[in-house]
C-alpha positions in Angstrom: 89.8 143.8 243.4 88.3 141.9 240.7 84.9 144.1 240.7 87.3 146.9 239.8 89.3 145.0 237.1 85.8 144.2 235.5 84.5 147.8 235.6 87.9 148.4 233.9 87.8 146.5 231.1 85.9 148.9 228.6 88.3 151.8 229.6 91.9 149.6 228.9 90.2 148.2 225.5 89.1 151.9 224.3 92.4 153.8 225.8 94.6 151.3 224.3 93.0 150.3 220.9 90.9 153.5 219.9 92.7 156.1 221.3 96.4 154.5 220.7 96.1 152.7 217.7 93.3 153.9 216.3 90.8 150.3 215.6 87.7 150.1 216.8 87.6 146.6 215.0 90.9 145.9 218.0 88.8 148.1 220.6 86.2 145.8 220.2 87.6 142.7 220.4 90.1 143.4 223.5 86.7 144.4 225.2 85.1 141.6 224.1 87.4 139.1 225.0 88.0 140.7 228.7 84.0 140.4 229.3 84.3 136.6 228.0 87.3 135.9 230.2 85.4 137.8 233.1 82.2 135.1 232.1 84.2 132.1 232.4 85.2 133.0 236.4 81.3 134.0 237.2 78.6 132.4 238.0 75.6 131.8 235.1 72.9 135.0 235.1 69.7 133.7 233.4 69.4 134.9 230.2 65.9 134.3 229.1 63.6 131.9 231.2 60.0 132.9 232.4 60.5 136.0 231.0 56.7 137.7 230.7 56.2 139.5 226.9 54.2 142.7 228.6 57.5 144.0 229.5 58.8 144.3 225.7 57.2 147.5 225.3 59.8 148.9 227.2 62.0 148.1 225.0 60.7 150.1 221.8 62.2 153.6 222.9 65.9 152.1 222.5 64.8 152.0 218.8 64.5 155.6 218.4 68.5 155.8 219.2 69.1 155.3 215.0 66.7 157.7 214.0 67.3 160.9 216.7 71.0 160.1 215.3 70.1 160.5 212.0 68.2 163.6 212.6 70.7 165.5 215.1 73.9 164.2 213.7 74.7 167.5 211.1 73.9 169.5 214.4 76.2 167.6 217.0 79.2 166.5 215.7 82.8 168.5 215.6 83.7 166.3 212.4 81.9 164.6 209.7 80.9 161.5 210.6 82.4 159.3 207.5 85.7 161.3 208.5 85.8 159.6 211.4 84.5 156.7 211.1 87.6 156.0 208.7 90.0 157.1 211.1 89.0 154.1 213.0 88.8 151.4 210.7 85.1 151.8 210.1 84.7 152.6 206.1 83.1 150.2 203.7 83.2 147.0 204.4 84.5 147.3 207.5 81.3 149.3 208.7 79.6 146.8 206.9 81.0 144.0 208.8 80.5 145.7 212.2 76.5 146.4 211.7 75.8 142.7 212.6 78.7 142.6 215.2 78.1 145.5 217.0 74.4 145.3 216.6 73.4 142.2 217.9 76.8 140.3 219.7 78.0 143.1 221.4 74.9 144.4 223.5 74.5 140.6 224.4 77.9 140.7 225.7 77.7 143.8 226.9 74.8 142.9 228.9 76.3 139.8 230.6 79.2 141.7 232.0 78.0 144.3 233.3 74.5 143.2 234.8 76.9 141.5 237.4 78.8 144.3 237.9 75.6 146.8 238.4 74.3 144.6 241.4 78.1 145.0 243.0 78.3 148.2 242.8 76.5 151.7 241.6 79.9 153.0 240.9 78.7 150.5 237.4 76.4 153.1 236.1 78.4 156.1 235.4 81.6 153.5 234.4 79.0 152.1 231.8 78.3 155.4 230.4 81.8 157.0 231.0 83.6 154.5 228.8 81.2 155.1 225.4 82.4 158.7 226.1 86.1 158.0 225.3 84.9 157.0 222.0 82.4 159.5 221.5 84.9 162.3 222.1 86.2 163.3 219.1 83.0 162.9 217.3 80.5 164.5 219.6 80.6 168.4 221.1 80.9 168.6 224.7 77.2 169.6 225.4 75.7 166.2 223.5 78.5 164.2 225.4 76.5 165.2 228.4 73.4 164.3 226.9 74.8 160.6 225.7 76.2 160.1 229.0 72.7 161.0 230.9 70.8 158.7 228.4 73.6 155.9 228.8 73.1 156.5 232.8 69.3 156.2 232.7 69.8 153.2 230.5 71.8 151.2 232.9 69.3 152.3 235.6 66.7 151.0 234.0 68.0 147.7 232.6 69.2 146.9 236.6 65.3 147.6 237.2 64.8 145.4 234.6 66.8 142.4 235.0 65.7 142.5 238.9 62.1 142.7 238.0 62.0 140.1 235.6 64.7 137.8 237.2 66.8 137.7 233.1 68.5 139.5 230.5 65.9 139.5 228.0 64.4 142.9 228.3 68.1 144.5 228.8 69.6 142.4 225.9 66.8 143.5 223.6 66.6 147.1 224.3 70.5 147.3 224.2 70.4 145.4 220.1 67.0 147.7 219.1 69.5 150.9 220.5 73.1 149.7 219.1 71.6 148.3 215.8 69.7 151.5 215.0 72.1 153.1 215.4 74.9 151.4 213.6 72.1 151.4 211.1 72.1 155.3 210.8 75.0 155.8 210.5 75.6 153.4 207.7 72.8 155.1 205.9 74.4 158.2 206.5 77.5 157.2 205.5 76.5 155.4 202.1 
């Protein structure tokens, strides 16, 4: 039962707190605080020992995330993008705040809870990328939600490959910041 509560924990955060009241600064932080109440009751993953550098390179595509935003954004979205990042909580300085956050805490985070959860089940791959959907839906057309939850899919793939084959988080962690911090980069830049 507690797998399942785990898995869950993106989806209650987003349904109640972005899709109910509206805060992705509340959608956040519910989500957050489930992954570090899930941490406490688990036992310690290795984050970054004996980690070798040559796999790094792997890393670099989740970079390109910002800047394939930046490009495709005027030809994906049902809504401009500053639209609805205010409708959430996310103009000015609240965008501003949530670069950092988002961009380096929250794929660490991210990347604790659910590496456990991707060795106990596969259902963990397409719960991964199905939740980031909820939030993408009223921003995104239906054909590039597809695409975003295909990339989110191969992503989780690949950091389970990852984390087996090196035996720590450091590969997934750092691929997951270059991606989300791009990203939240882009579309401040758009934004501003």
């Amino acid at each position: 039962m507690k797998p399942y509560l785990q898995l869950l924990a993106p989806y209650i955060a987003v349904l109640i707190c972005w899709n109910i009241f509206q805060n992705a600064w509340a959608a956040i932080a519910l989500y957050h605080l489930q992954i570090l109440f899930w941490a406490v009751h688990a036992p310690r993953k290795k984050l970054f020992g004996g980690f070798n550098l040559k796999y790094l390179v792997f890393a670099v595509p989740a970079a390109a995330a910002g800047p394939a935003l930046y490009l495709l954004l005027p030809f994906i979205t049902r809504t401009e993008l500053s639209e609805w990042l205010s409708a959430y909580g996310l103009a000015g300085p609240g965008l501003a705040a949530m670069i950092p956050y988002f961009g380096i805490i929250h794929p660490l985070l991210e990347q604790i809870h659910w590496s456990r959860l991707r060795e106990q089940t596969a259902l963990a791959h397409p719960l991964f990328a199905g939740y980031h959907l909820l939030v993408l839906a009223s921003l995104l057309t239906l054909p590039w939600l597809s695409v975003c939850f295909i990339i989110l899919l191969t992503a989780s793939v690949c950091w389970q490959y990852f984390t087996r084959k090196t035996g720590n988080l450091l590969l997934p962690v750092f691929s997951h910041i270059l991606a989300d911090l791009s990203l939240i980069l882009a579309a401040w830049i758009i934004v501003c």
